[in-house]
DRENSEDO-487963 format. One record per residue (C-alpha): x, z, y. Coordinates in steps of 0.05 Angstrom, whole numbers, plus 5000, padded with zeros to 4 digits. Each point is the difference from the previous one (the first is absolute). Last residue first. Layout:
residues N
XZY...
//
This chain:
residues 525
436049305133497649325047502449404975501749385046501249214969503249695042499449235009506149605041497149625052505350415049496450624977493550124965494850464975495950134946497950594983499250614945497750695001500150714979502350535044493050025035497150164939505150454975497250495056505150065068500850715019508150005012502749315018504649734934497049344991504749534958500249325030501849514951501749285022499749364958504249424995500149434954504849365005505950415014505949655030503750655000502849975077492249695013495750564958504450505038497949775073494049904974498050634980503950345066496349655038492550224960502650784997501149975068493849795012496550394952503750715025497949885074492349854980499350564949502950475049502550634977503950244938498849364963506249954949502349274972502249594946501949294997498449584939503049324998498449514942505249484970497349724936505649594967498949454952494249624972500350334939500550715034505950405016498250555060503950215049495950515049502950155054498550785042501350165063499150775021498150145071501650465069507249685005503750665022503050104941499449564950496549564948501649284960499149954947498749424931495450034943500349704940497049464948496750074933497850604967503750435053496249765050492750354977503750694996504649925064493749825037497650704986505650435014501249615064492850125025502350724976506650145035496949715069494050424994504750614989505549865052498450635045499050344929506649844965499950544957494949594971495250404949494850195058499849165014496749884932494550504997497849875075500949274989496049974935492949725007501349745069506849704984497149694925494349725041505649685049503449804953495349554962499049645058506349965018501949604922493749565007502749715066505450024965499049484943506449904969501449214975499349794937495949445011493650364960501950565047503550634986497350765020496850294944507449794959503950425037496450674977497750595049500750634956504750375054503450544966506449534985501149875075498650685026506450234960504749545033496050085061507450345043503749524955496449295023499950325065508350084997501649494957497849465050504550195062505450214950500949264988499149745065505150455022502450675042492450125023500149985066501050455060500549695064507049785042504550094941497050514957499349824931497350324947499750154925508350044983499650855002504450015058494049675045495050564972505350495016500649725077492049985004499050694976505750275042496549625067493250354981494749535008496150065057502349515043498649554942493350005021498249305004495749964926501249414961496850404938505349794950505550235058496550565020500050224920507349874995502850455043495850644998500549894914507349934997500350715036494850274957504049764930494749594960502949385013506750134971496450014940499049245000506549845026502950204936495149574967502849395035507050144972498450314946495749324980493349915005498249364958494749795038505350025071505749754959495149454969497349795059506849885033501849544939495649635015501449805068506449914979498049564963495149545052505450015048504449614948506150194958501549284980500449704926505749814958501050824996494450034963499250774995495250075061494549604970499850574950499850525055505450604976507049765014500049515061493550255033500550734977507550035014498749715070493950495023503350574973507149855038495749815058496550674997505350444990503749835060495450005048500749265035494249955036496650024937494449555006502149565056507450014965497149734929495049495037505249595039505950004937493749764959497549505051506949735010499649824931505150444954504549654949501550104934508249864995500850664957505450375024500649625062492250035011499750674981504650195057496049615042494750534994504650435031502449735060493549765017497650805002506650025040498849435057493750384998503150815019500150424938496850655017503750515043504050594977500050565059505950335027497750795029507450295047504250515007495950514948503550635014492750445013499449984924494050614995496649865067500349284998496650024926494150365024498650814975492750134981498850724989499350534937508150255015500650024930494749404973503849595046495949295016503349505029497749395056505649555000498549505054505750115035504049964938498649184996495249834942500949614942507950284969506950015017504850435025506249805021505350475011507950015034506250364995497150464944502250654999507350354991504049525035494549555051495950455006500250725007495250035059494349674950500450484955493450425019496349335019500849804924497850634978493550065049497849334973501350214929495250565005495449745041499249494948499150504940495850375047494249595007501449354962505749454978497849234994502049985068507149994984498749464961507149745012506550375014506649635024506350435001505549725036505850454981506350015033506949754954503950404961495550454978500450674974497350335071494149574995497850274935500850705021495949835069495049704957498550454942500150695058493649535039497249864943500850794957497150315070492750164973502249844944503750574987506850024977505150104949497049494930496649465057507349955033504549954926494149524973500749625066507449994993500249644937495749485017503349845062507349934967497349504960499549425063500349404952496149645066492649924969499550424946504050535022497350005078493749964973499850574946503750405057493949935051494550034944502950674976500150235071492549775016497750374932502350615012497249985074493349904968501050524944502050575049494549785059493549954951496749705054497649384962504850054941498149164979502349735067507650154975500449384966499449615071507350115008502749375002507449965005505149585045507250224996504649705050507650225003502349805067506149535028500549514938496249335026497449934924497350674994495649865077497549344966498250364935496350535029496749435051497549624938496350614973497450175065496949255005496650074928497750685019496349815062497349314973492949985024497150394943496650645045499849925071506450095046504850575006507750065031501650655021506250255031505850445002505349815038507450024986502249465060502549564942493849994966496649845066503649405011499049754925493550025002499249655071504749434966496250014953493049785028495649994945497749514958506249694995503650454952495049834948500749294998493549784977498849894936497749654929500550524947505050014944506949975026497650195075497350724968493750245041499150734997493550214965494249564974496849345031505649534986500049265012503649714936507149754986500649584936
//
């Protein structure tokens, strides 16, 4: 039985999948392998890069005009800027490839000859143009995790590749792809040698054009997930196909992890006589995100990176200074998978959209000794209006402690009113985002399972800079306005006091205030 896969290259005889030639456009491919460029094509990590330049090797063998060898090269990341071992390395890879993949022996042979008579510093560029020049047919040579490679390792085989490049198509490669997260451009290298920063444009100034990988579009996520309905003849509810594509928005990875976990993981999941429903997959999402798989963890420590940090820390805060952003930062935060930046930057997905404050207090959340249980009614419903309260002594008693740990800072009180909740929720309900740049607040809904049913509470987050007056009334619109899209039947509205010279005193307090007949509960921080 065929599975959803979540590791490596997807294989169509035991994986459910997409078509992998048609996730790009081939025909453009194809066009500019036949005009001997060199190009890039890069897109964030797991979204089916290798698994598509895998299938386009094999296409481009089958038509019978080139010789196409793809080969991952990511093995030489390990020498750092060792330049002799790294280089080593990326022409052993090449040939072990090419052998294993198209019966190309040859390749192997000559590599040992090449890396036995010359340098490395020129042994690639020498390797290729010999190996080309036995051929009968060009080379297309396909190269993935190029970025994996550092300092002058990289510079090394950037500057090698550009060195040949007049020879091609007879005695170097007639065309090259390489492949890995980031485009070239934003290739920012570090060469222990020449002790400066050298970018990737400078170094492979032949690149004809950057291709990028998109996610799956939603005719595809549906695509997919019917796959395991013809394999299996469980069916989805429209409310399952609606929810996996708003949470994902089609990244790759995550709808193949949210699927296998619902059909193969969940229990409830594993009947195939019953329905994938919303309320699954739902499931299944908060197990991926408790769970903290690579995938999720991965994007964790990209967090910590400076340029990550600029980017995403406006966007927690809702601050309007993008204009101050550096473009680069933005473009390599987009190429990383975390952001989007068609007409505003957002976070890429709903699902990365929680992960990412829930990862950046991962740590705060276990050191806070608030309990779940000191905060349940006798109905079994969450009392929050005993949850703030109890905040906002732990924020005056801590905040200064607390918020000097966040890297974060400009999203500190934010991070921790999150933190907090997060610890109560988790022992019975959760808590859903929504936050951005530009919007000036943080909504928060709470879900929480009770006997009765569903407590549905809004909590929307705010900073007073200047006017209390100004900020409460938008604050009180905006409330509502939330509470009503949500159908929340409690709402409440924190306003977190951040003018200089203002004692804890007049931080502190709670009102009661109203909007459209709907009551609001207001707390002062």
């Amino acid at each position: 039985m065929r599975f959803f896969n979540t590791e490596g290259p997807v294989n169509c005889e035991k994986h459910y999948c997409l078509p992998p030639l048609a996730r790009f456009d081939l025909a453009e491919l194809l066009a500019l392998i036949s005009q001997e460029k060199y190009f890039l094509l890069h897109a964030p990590r797991q979204t089916g890069k290798t698994t598509c330049l895998l299938a386009l090797a094999q296409q481009i063998n089958q038509d019978g005009q080139y010789h196409a060898v793809y080969a991952n090269i990511e093995g030489a990341q390990a020498h750092r800027e060792d330049v002799d071992k790294g280089i080593t390395t990326v022409i052993t890879d090449i040939a072990a490839w090419a052998h294993d993949l198209v019966g190309d022996a040859a390749a192997v042979t000559l590599a040992a000859e090449t890396l036995a008579t010359t340098t490395p510093a020129s042994a690639l560029g020498v390797f290729l143009s010999r190996w080309c020049q036995q051929l009968d047919k060009p080379l297309v040579l396909m190269l993935d995790e190029v970025d994996a490679l550092v300092g002058d390792t990289l510079i090394s085989l950037l500057r090698q590749l550009r060195a040949g490049y007049p020879k091609r198509p007879k005695q170097f490669p007639h065309s090259l792809i390489l492949c890995g997260v980031r485009d070239i451009q934003d290739y920012r290298i570090r060469s222990d040698a020449q002790k400066t920063v050298i970018t990737g444009g400078s170094a492979f100034n032949i690149k004809a054009k950057s291709l990028r990988l998109g996610d799956f579009s939603r005719a595809e996520v549906n695509r997919l997930l019917l796959e395991h309905t013809t394999e299996t003849g469980q069916l989805f509810t429209t409310e399952a196909f609606d929810l996996v594509w708003d949470l994902t928005s089609g990244q790759p990875w995550l709808v193949n992890a949210l699927a296998y976990t619902t059909c193969f993981e969940l229990r409830a999941g594993r009947d195939r006589n019953q329905p994938i429903t919303a309320e699954l997959i739902q499931q299944a999402k908060e197990e991926l995100i408790q769970a903290r798989v690579t995938h999720l963890d991965q994007l964790a420590d990209k967090l910590q990176e400076p340029r990550v940090r600029r980017v995403i820390e406006a966007i927690l805060a809702g601050d309007q200074t993008a204009e101050i952003i550096p473009p680069d930062d933005i473009t390599y935060v987009r190429d990383l998978g975390l952001i989007k930046i068609a007409g505003q930057l957002t976070i890429a997905n709903c699902i990365y959209q929680e992960v990412i404050p829930r990862e950046l207090t991962f740590s705060t959340q276990l050191t806070i000794a608030e309990q779940p249980v000191w905060y349940i009614m006798p109905d079994g419903r969450l009392d929050l209006p005993k949850l703030l309260a109890a905040f906002q002594q732990f924020f005056r008693e801590n905040s200064e402690v607390w918020l000097e740990r966040f890297d974060y800072k400009e999203a500190g009180p934010q991070l921790l009113m999150q933190a907090f909740l997060q610890r109560i929720v988790n022992g019975g309900g959760r808590v859903e985002r929504e936050y951005g740049l530009g919007r000036r607040r943080t909504d928060l809904l709470v879900l929480w399972r009770y006997p009765g049913g569903v407590q549905r509470a809004v909590i929307e987050l705010k900073i007073l800079r200047d006017s209390l007056e100004k900020t409460l009334a938008a604050g009180l619109a905006q409330t509502w306005e939330y509470a009503d899209r949500c159908a929340a039947d409690e709402l409440h509205l924190i306003l977190f006091d951040r003018r200089p010279d203002r004692a804890w005193a007049e931080k502190i307090w709670r009102r009661a205030e109203s909007y459209r007949g709907r009551p609001i509960t207001v707390w002062g921080v």
